[in-house]
C-alpha positions as CSV (number, residue, x, y, z in Angstrom):
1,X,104.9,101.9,89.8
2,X,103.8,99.5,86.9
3,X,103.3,100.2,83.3
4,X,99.6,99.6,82.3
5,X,98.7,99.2,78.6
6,X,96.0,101.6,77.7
7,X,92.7,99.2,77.9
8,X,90.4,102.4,76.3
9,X,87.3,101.9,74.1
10,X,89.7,101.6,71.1
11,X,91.9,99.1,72.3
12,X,88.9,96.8,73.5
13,X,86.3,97.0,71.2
14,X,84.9,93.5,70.6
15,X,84.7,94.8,66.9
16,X,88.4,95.1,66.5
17,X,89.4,91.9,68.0
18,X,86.3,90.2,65.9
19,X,88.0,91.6,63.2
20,X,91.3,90.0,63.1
21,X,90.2,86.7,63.9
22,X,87.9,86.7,61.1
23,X,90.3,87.7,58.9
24,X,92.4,84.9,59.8
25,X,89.9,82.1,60.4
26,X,88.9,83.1,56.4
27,X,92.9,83.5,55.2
28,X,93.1,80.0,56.7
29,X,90.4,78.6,54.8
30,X,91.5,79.8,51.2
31,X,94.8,78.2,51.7
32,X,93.5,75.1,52.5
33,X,94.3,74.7,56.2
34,X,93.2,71.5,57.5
35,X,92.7,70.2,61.3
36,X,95.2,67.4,62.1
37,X,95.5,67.2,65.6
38,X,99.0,65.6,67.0
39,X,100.3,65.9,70.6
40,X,103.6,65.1,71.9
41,X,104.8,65.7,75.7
42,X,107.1,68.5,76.0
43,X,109.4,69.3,78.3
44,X,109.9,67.8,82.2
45,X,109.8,70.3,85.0
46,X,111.0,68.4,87.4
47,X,108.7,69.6,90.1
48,X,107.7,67.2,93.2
49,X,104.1,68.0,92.4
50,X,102.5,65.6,95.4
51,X,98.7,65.9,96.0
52,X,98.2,69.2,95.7
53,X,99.8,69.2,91.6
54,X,102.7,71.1,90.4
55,X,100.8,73.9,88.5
56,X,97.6,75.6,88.1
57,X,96.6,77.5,84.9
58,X,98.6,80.2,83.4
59,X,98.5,82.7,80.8
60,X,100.4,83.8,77.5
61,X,102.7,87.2,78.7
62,X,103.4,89.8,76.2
63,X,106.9,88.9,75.3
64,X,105.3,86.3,73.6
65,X,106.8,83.3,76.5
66,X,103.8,81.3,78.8
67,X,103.7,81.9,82.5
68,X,102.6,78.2,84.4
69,X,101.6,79.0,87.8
70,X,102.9,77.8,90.6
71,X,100.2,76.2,92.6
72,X,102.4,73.2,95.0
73,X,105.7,74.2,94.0
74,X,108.0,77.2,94.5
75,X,108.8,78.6,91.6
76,X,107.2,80.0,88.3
77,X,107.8,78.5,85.3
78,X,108.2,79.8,81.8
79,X,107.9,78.4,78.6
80,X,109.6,79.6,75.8
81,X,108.1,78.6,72.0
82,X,111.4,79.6,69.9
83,X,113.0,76.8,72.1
84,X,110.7,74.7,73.4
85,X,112.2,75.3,76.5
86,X,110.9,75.2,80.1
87,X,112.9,77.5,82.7
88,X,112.4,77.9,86.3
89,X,111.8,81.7,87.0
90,X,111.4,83.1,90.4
91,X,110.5,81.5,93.6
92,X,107.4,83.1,95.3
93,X,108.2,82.0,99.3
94,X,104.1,81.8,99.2
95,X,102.6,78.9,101.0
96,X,101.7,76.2,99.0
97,X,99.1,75.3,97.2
98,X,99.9,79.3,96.3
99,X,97.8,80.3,93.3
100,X,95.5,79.6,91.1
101,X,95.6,81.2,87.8
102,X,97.3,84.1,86.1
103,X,96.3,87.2,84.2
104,X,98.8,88.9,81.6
105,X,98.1,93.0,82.5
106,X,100.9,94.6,81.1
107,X,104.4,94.1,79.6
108,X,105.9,94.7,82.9
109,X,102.5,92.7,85.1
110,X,101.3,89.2,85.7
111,X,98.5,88.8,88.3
112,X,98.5,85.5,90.3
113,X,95.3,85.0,92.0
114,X,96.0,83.5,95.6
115,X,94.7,80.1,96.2
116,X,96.8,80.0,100.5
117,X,98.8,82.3,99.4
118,X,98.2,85.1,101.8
119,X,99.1,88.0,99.0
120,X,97.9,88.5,95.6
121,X,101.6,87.5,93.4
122,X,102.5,90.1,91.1
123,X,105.4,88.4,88.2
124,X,107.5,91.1,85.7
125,X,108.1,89.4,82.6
126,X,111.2,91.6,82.2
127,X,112.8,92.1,85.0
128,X,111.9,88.0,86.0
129,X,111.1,89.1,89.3
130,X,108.2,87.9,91.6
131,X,107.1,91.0,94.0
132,X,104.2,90.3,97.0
133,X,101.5,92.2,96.1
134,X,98.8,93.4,98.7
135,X,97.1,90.9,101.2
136,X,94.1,89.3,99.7
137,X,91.0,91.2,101.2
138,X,89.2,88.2,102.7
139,X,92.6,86.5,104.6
140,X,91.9,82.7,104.6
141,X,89.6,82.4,101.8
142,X,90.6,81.0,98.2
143,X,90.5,83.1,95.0
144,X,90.5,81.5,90.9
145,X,91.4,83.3,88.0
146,X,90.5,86.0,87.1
147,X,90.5,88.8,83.8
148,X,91.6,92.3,82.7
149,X,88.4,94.9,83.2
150,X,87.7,98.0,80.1
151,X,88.8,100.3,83.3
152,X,92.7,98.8,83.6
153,X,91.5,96.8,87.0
154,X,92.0,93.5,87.7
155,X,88.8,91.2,88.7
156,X,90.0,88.2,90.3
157,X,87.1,86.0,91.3
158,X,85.9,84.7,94.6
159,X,86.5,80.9,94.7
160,X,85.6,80.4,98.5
161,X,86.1,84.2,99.5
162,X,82.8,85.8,99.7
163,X,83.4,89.1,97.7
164,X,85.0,90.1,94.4
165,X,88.5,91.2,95.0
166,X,89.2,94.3,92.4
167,X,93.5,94.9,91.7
168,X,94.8,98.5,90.3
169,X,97.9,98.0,89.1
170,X,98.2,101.5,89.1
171,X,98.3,102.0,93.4
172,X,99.1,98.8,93.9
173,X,95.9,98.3,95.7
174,X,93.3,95.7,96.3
175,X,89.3,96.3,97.4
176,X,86.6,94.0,97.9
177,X,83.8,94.3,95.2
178,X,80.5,93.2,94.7
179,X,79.2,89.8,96.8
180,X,79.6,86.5,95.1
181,X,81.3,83.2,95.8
182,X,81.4,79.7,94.4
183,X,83.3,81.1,91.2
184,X,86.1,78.8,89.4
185,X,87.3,82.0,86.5
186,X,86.4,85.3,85.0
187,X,86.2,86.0,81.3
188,X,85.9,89.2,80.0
189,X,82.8,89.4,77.4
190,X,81.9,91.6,74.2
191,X,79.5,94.2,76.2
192,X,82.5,95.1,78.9
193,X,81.1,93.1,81.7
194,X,82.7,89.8,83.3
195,X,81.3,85.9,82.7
196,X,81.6,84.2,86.2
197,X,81.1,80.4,85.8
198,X,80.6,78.5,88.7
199,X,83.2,76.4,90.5
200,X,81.6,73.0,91.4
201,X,81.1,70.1,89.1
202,X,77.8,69.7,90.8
203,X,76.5,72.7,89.6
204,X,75.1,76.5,90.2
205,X,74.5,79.3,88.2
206,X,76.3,81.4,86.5
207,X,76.8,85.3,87.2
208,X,77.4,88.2,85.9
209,X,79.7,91.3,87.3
210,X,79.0,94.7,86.2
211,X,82.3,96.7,86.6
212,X,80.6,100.0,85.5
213,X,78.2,99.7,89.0
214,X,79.9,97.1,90.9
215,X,77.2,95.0,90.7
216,X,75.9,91.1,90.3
217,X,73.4,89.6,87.8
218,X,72.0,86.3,88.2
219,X,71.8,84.3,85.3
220,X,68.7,82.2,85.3
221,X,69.8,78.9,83.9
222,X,71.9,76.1,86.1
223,X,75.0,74.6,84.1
224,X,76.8,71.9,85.9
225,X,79.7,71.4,83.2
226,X,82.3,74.7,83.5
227,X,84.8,75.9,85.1
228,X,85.9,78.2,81.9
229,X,84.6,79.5,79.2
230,X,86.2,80.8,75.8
231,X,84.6,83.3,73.4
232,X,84.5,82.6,70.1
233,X,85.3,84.5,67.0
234,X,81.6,85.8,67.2
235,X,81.5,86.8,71.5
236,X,79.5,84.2,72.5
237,X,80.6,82.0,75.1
238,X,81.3,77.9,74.8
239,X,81.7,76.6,78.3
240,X,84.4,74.1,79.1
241,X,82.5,71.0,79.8
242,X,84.4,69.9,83.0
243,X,81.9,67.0,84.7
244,X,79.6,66.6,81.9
245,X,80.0,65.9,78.2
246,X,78.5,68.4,76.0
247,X,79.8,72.3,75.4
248,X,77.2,75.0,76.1
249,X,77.6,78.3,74.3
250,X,76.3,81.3,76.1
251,X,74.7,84.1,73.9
252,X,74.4,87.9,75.7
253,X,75.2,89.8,72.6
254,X,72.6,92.4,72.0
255,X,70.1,91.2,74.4
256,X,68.4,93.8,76.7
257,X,67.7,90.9,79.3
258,X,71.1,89.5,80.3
259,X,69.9,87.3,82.9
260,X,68.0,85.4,80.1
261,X,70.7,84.8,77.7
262,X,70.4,82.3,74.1
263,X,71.6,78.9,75.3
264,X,72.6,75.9,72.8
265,X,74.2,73.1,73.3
266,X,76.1,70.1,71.6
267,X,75.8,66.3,71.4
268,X,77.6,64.6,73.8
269,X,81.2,62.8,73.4
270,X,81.1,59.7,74.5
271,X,82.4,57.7,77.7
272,X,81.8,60.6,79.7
273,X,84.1,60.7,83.2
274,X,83.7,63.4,85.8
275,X,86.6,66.5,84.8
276,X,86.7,65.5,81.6
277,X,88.3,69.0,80.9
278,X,89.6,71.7,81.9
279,X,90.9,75.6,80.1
280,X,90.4,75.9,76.5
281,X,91.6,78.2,74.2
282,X,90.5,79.3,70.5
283,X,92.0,77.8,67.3
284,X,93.1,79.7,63.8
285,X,90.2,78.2,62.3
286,X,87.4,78.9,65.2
287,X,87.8,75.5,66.7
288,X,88.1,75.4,70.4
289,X,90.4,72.9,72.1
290,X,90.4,71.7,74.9
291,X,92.9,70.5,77.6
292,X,92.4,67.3,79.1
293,X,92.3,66.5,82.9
294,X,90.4,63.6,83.4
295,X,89.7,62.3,80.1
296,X,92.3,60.2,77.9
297,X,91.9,62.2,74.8
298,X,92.4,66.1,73.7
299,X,88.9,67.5,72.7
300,X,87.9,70.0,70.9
301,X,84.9,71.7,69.6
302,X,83.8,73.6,66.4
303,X,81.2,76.1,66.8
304,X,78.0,75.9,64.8
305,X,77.9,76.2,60.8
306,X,75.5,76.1,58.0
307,X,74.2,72.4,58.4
308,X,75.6,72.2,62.0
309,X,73.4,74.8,63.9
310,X,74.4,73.8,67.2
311,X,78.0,73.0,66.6
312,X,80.1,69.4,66.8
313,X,82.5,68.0,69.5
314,X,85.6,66.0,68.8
315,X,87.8,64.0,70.1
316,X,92.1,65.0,69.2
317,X,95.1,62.9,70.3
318,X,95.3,60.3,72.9
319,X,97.3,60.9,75.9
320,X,100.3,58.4,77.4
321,X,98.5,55.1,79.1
322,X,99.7,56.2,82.2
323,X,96.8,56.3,84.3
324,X,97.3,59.8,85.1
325,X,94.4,61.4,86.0
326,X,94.8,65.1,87.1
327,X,96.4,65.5,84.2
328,X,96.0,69.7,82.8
329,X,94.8,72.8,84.6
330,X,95.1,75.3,81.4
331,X,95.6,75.7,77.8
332,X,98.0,78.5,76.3
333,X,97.9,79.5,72.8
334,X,101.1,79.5,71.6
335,X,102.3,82.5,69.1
336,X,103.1,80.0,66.7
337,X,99.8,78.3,66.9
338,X,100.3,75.7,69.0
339,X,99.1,75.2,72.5
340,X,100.5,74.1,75.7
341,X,98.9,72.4,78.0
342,X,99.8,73.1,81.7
343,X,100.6,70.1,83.9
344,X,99.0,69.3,87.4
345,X,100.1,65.3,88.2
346,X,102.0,64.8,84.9
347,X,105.2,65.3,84.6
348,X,105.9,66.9,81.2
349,X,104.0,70.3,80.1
350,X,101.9,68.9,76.9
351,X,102.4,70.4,73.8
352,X,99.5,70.4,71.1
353,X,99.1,71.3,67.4
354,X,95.5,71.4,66.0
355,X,96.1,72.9,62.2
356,X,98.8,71.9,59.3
357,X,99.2,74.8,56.7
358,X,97.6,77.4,58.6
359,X,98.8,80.7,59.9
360,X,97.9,81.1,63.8
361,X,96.0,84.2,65.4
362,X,97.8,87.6,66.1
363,X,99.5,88.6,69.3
364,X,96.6,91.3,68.8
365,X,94.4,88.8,69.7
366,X,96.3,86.1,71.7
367,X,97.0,89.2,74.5
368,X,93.7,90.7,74.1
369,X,91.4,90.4,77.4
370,X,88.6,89.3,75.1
371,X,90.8,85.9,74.5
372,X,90.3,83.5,76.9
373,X,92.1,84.8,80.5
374,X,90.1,82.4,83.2
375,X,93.4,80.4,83.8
């Protein structure tokens, strides 16, 4: 049987986590910490990605390493930060394109959404073994990302599968949940329940699981831009823009109407392309970066301020003239503040630093299910 961490009221209260990043977002700013964004390519994994690209999102584990997974290749991949090393763990003998996503549970638990994989993958960080898990409920259908719930169960979202598929870790079980397809993640938000974004470019609306009933709510505004979304320092939600240009934060906090939530949005960059990005991840100083799939440059965005009420978006780094264009699926904070971006078509994980003289965010929060866990 696995290990689970105790996810109880005290270990997950949005407070708590507010807490610490506000505390470092400040102790950041009174020793001068200043964005300068570089990027350099890390490592090469080697990996024959072909059409279907050599990884799909992936998650920070609790020994501190990054888990890439494995979408059209056989193996999982870790990263290791001390060494800026990339070593090829496991092979999962799914079929390929196998997952899509991953969710850091426990010290001993990584949860690999199935993509054709037939099973839900189940990684242990330290035994470096890859164990099938239980069939997916709906066999044939496509699953993407996913999140820890308050109760210790695993919500791993519908992609084409028609039903929420709910993982215990505990029985090593899986059960179909509330209706709902057309979902590209889940995050986890302040008020316990899970942020479902939808997974077309062209659109659809966003919805809401309630874990406490097992139940859907519909949100009542279209948003053709996400696939992800990261929460902030203060629990709202900015939105990945994926086929548009601007970022959209989401505001349910304290509102008795969740299907009516506070909607802002950003200007735009500019030269917008379809996929401009995809999986984010938030900064030591409350900037959120962004990886890059389609578009040439890193982006990131920082969330509204006095003078700035609806935030500002920024373009970071180049990438190589390569004409890549599937370039990342995910964005993993790094425990020494960096972030790794996970490779689809490239051949080198990418490896980006957004602030000089600044401490970076606790493991508290990096491995908290209130940090960003879509992919």
């Amino acid at each position: 049987m696995q290990r689970i961490e105790n996810y109880s009221a005290d270990t997950t209260l949005f407070a708590v986590h507010r807490r610490f990043i506000d505390a470092v977002i400040a102790a950041n700013a009174a020793a001068g910490a200043t964005v300068a964004p570089s990027y350099v390519n890390g490592p090469a994994h080697g990996v024959n990605y072909g059409a279907g690209g050599a990884f799909y999102g992936g998650c920070l584990m609790r020994n501190g390493k990054a888990l890439l997974s494995p979408s059209s290749n056989d193996n999982i991949f870790i990263f290791d930060h001390l060494t800026d090393t990339l070593t090829m763990g496991p092979a999962h003998g799914e079929q390929k394109a196998a997952f899509l996503g991953a969710i850091s549970v426990s010290d001993t638990l990584v949860v690999l959404p199935p993509d054709a994989s037939l099973y839900i993958g189940l990684y242990n960080p330290v035994t470096n073994t890859y164990t099938r898990g239980p069939a997916k409920p709906e066999s044939g259908l496509k699953y993407a990302g996913g999140c820890v719930m308050p109760n210790g169960k695993v919500f791993i979202a519908p992609l084409t599968a028609t039903h929420v598929a709910i993982y215990d870790p505990v029985t090593n079980t899986v059960t179909t949940g509330a209706e709902m397809t057309g979902r590209g993640g889940a995050q986890l938000m302040p008020n316990g329940m899970v942020f479902c974004p939808p997974s077309a470019d062209t659109g659809g609306f966003m919805l809401l699981y309630d874990p406490a009933t097992d139940s859907v709510i519909p949100v009542n505004i279209s948003y053709p831009e996400t696939r992800d979304a990261v929460p902030i320092a203060d629990g709202r939600l900015a939105c990945v823009p994926t086929d548009m240009a601007r970022v959209f934060l989401f505001d349910f906090r304290n509102r008795n109407d969740l299907a009516n939530p506070i909607v802002t949005g950003t200007a735009s960059w500019p030269n917008n392309v379809t996929n401009k990005f995809w999986g984010g991840a938030l900064a030591a100083n409350g900037d959120v970066v962004f990886a890059p799939y389609g578009r040439p440059k890193v982006g990131y965005y920082r969330p509204p301020s006095l003078g700035q009420p609806l935030g500002q978006v920024f373009d970071g780094p180049d990438m190589p003239v390569d004409g890549i264009v599937e370039r990342f699926t995910g964005c993993i904070p790094l425990l020494d503040g960096r972030f790794l971006m996970v490779p689809r078509k490239f051949a080198y994980v990418g490896l980006y630093t957004h602030l000089t003289g600044a401490q970076p965010l606790p493991p508290s929060v990096l491995m908290s299910p209130f940090y960003s866990n879509s992919f």
